[in-house]
Gaussian input, Z-matrix of N, CA and C with variables (Angstrom, degrees):
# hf/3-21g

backbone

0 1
 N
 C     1     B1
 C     2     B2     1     A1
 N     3     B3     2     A2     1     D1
 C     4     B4     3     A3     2     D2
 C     5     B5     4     A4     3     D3
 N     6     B6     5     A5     4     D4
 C     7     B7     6     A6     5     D5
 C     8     B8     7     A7     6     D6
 N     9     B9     8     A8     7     D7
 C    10    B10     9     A9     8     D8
 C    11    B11    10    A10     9     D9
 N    12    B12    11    A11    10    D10
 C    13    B13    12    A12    11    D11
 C    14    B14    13    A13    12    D12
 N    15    B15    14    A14    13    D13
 C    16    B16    15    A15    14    D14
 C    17    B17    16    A16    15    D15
 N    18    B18    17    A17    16    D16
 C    19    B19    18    A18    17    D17
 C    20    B20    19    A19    18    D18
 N    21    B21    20    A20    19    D19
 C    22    B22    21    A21    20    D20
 C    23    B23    22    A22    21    D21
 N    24    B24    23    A23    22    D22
 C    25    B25    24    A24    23    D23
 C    26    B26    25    A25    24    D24
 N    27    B27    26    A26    25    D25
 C    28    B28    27    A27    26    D26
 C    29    B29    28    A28    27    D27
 N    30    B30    29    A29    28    D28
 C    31    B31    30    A30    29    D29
 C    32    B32    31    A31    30    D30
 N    33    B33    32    A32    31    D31
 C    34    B34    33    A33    32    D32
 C    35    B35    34    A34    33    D33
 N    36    B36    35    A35    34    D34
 C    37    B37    36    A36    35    D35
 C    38    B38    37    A37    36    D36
 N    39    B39    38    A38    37    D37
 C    40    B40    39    A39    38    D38
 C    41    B41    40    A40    39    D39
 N    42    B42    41    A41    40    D40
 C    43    B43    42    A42    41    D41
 C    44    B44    43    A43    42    D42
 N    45    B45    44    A44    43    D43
 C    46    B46    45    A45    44    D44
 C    47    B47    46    A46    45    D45
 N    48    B48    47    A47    46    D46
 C    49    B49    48    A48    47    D47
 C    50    B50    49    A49    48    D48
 N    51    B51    50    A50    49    D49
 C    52    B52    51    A51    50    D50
 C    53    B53    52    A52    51    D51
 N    54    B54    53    A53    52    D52
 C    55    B55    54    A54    53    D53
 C    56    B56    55    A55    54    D54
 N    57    B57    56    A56    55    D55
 C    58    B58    57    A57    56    D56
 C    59    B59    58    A58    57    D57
 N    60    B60    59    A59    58    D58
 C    61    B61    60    A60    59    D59
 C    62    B62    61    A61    60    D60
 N    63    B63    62    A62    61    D61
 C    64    B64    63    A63    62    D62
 C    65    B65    64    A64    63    D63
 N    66    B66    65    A65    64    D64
 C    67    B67    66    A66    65    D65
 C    68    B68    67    A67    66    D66
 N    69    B69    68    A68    67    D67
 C    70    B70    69    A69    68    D68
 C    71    B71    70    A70    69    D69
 N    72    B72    71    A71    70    D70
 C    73    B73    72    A72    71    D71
 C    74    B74    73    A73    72    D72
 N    75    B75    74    A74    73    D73
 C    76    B76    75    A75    74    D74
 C    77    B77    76    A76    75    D75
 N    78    B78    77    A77    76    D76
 C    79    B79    78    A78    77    D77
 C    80    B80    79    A79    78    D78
 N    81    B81    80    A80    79    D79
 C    82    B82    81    A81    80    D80
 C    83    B83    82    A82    81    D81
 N    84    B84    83    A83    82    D82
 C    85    B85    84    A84    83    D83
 C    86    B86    85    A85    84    D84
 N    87    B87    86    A86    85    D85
 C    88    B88    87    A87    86    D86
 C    89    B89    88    A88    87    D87
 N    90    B90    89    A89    88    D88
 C    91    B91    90    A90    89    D89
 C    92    B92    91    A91    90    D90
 N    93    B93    92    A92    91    D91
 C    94    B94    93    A93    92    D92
 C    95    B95    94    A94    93    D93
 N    96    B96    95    A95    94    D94
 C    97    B97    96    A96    95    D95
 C    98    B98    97    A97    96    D96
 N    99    B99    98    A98    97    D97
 C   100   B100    99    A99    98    D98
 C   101   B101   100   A100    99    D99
 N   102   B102   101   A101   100   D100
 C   103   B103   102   A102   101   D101
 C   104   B104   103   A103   102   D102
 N   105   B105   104   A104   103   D103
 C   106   B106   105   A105   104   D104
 C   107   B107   106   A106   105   D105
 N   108   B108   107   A107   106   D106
 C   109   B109   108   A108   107   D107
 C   110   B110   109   A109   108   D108
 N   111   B111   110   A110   109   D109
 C   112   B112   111   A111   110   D110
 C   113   B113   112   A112   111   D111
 N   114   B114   113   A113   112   D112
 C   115   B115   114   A114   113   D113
 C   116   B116   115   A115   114   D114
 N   117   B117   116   A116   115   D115
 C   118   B118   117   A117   116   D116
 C   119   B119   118   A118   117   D117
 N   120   B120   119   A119   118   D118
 C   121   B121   120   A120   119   D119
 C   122   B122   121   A121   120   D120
 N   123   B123   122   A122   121   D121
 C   124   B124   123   A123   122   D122
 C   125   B125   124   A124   123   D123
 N   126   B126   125   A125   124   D124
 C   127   B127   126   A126   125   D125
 C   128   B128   127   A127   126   D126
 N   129   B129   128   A128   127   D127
 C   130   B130   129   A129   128   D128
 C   131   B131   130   A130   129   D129
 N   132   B132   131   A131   130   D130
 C   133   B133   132   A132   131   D131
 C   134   B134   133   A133   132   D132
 N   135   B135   134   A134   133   D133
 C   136   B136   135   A135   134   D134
 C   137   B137   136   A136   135   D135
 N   138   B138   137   A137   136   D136
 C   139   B139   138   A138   137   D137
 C   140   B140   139   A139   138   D138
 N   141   B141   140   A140   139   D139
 C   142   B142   141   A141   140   D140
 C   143   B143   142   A142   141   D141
 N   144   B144   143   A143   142   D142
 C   145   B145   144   A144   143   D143
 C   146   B146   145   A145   144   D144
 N   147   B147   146   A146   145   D145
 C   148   B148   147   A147   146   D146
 C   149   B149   148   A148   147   D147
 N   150   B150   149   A149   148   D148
 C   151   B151   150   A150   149   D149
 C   152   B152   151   A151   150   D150
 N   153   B153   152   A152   151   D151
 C   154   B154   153   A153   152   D152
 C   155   B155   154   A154   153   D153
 N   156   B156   155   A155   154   D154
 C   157   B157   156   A156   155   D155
 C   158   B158   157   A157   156   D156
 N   159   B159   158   A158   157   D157
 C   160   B160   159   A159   158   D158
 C   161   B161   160   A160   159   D159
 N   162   B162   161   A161   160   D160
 C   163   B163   162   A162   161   D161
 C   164   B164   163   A163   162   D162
 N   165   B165   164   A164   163   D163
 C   166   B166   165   A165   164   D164
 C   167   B167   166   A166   165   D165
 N   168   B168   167   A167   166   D166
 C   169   B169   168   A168   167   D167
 C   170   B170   169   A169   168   D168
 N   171   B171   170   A170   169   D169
 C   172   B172   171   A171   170   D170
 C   173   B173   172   A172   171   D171
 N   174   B174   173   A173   172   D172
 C   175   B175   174   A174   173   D173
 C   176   B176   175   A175   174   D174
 N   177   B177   176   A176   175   D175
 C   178   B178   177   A177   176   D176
 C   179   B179   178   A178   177   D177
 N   180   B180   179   A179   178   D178
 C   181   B181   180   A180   179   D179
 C   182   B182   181   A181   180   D180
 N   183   B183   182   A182   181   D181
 C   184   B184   183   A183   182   D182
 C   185   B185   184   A184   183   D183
 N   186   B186   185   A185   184   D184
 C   187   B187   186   A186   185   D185
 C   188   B188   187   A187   186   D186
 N   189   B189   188   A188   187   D187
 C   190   B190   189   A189   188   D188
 C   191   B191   190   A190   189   D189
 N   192   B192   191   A191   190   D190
 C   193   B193   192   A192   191   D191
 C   194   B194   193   A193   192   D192
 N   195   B195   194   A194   193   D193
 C   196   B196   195   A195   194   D194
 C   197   B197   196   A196   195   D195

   B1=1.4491
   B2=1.5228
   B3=1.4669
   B4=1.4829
   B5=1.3560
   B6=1.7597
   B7=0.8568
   B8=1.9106
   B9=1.0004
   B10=1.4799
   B11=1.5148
   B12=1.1078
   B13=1.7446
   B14=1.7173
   B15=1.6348
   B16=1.1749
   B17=1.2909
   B18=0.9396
   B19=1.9057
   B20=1.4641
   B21=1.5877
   B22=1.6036
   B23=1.3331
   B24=1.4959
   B25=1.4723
   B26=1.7718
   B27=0.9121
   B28=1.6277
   B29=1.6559
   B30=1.3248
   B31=0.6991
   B32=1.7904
   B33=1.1551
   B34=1.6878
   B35=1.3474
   B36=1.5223
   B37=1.5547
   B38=1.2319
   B39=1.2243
   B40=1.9245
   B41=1.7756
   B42=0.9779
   B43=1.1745
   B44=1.5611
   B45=1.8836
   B46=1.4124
   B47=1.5546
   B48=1.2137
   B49=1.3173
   B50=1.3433
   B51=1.5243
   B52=1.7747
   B53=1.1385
   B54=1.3976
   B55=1.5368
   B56=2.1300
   B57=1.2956
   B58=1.7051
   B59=1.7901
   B60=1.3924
   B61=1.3874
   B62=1.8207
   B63=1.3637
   B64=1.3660
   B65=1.7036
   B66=1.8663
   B67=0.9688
   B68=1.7550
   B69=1.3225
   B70=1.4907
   B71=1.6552
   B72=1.5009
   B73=1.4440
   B74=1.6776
   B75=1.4993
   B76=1.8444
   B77=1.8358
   B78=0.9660
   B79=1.7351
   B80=1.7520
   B81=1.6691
   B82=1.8870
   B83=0.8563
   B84=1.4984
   B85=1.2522
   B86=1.5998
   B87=1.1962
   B88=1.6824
   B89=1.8709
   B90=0.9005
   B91=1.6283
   B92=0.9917
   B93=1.5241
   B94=1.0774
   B95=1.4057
   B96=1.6549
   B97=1.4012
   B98=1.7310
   B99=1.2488
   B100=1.1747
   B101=1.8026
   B102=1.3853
   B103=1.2172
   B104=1.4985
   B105=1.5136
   B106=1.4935
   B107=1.8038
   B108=1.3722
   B109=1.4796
   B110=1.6506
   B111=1.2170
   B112=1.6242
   B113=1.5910
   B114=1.7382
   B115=1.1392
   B116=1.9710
   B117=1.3057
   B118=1.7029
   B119=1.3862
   B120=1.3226
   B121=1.1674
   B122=1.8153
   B123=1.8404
   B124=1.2580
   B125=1.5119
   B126=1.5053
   B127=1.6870
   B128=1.9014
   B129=1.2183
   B130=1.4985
   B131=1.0266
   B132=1.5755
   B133=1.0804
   B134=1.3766
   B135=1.3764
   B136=1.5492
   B137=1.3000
   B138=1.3748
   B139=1.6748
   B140=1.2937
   B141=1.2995
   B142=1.4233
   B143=1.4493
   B144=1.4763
   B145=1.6368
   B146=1.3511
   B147=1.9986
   B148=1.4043
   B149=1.0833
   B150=1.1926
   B151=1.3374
   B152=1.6142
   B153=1.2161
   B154=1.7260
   B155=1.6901
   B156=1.2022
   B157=1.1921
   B158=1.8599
   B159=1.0252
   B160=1.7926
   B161=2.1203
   B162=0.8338
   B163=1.5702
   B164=1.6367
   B165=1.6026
   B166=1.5464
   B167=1.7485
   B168=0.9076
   B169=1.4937
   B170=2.0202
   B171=0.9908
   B172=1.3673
   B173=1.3495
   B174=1.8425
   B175=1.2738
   B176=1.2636
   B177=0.9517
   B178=1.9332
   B179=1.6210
   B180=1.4121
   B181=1.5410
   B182=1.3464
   B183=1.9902
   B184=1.9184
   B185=1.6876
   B186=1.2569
   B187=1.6254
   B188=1.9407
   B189=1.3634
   B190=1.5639
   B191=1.2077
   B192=1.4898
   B193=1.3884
   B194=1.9246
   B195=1.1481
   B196=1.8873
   B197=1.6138
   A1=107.74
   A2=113.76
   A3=108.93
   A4=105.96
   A5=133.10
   A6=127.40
   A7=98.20
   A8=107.39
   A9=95.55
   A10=114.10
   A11=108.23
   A12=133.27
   A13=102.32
   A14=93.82
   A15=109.09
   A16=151.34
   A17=112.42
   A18=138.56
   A19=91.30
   A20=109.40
   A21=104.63
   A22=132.78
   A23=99.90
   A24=120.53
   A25=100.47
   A26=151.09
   A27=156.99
   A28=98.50
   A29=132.31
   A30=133.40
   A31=128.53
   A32=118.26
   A33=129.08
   A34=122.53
   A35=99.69
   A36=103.23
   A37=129.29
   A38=102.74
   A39=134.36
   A40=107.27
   A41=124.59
   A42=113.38
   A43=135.44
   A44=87.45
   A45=112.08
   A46=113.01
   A47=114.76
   A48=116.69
   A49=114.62
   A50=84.43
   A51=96.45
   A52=137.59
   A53=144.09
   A54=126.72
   A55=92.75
   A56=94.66
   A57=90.98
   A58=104.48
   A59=103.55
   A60=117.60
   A61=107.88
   A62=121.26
   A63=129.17
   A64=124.23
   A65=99.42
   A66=98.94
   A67=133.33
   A68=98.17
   A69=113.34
   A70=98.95
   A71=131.89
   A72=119.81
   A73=87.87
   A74=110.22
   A75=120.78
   A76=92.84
   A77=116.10
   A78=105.05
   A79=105.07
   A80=93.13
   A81=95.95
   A82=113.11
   A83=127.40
   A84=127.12
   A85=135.42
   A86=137.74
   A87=125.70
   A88=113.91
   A89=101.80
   A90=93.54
   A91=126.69
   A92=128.41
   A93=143.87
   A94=131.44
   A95=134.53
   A96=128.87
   A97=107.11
   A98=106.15
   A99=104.24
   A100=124.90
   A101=109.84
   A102=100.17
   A103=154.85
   A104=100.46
   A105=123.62
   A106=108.69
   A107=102.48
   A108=111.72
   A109=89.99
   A110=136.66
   A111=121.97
   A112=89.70
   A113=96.38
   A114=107.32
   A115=133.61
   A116=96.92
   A117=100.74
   A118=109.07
   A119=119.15
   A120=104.79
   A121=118.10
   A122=113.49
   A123=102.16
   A124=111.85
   A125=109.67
   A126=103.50
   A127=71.00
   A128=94.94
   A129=123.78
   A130=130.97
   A131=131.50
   A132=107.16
   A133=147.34
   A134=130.93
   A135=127.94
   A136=105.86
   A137=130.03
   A138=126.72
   A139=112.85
   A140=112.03
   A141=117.58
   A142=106.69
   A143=131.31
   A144=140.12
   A145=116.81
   A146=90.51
   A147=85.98
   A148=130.94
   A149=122.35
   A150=139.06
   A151=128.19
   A152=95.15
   A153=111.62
   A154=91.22
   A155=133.05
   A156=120.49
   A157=104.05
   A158=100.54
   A159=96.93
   A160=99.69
   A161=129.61
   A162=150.89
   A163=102.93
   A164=93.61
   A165=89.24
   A166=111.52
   A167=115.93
   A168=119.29
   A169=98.04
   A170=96.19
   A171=118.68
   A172=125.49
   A173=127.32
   A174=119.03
   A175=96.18
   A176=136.62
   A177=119.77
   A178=98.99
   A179=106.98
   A180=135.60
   A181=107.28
   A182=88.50
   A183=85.89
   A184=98.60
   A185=95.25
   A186=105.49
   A187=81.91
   A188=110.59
   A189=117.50
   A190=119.47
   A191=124.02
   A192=131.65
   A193=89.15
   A194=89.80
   A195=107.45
   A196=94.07
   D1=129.23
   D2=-177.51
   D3=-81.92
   D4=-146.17
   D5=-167.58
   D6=-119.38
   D7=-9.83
   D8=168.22
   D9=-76.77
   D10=-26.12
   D11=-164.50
   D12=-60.13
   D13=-57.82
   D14=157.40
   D15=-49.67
   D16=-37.26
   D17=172.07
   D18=-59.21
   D19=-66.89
   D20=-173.50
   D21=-54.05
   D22=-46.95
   D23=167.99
   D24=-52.33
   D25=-52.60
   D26=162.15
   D27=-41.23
   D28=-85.04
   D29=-172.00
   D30=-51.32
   D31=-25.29
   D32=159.27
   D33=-73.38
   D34=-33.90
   D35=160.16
   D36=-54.53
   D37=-90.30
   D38=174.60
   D39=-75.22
   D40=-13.16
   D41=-160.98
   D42=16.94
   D43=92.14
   D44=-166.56
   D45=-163.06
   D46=107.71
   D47=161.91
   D48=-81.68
   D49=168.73
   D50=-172.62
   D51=-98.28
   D52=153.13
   D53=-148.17
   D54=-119.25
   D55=-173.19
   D56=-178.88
   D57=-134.90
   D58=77.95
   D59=-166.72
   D60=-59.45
   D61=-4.53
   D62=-173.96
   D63=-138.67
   D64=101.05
   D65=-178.72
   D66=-62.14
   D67=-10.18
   D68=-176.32
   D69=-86.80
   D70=-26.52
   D71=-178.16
   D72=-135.75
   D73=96.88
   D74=179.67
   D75=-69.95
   D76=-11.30
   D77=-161.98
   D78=-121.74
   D79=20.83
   D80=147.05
   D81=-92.63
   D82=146.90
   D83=156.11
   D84=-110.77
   D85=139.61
   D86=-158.40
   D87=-123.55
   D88=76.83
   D89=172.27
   D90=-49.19
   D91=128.06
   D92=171.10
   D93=-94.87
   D94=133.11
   D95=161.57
   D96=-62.40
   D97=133.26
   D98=-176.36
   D99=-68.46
   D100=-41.25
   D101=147.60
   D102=-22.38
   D103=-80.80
   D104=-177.73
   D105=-81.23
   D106=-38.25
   D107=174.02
   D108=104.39
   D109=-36.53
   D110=-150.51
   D111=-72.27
   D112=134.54
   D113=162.54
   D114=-64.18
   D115=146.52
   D116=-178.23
   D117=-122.64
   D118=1.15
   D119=150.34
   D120=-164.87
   D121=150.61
   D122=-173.33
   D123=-144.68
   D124=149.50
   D125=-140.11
   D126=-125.17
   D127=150.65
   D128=-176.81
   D129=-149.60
   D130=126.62
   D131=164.13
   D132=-137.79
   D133=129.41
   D134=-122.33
   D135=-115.87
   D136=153.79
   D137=167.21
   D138=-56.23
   D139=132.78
   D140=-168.86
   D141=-74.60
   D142=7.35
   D143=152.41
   D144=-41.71
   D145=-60.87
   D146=-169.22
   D147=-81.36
   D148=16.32
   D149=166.98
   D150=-99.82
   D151=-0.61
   D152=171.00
   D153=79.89
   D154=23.68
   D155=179.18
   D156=-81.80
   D157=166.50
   D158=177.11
   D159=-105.98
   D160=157.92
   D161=-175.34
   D162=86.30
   D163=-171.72
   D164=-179.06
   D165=-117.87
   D166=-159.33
   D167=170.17
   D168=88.86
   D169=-166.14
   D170=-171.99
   D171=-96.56
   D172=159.37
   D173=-164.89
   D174=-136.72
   D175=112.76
   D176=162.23
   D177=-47.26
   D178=166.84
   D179=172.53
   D180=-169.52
   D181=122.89
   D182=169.20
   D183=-105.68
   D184=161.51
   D185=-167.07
   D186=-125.36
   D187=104.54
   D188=165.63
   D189=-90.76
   D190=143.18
   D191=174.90
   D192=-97.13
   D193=134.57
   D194=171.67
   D195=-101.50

């Protein structure tokens, strides 16, 4: 699932888009419970280095709250 795939899939659920809690990385994104506000989930995306991956360019990563 890419990350648009995702957004939607989030958004049909919970109905909630995502905000960009970091001016230093504009292209995280943080889902929020609409209520409380704390986010449950946040999509990133990182050089595939730092992940010990081999090529270059970029990786999405979602970081889930259970």
């Amino acid at each position: 699932m890419d990350r648009t795939k995702l957004a939607e899939h989030i958004q049909e659920l919970y109905q909630v888009s995502p905000d960009h809690p970091f001016a230093k990385h504009p292209t995280f994104e943080a889902y929020r419970h609409q209520r409380n506000r704390k986010w449950f989930a946040l999509v990133m995306d990182i050089p595939r280095e730092k992940l010990g991956l081999e090529g270059d360019g970029m990786i999405d990563v979602v970081n889930v709250k259970m």
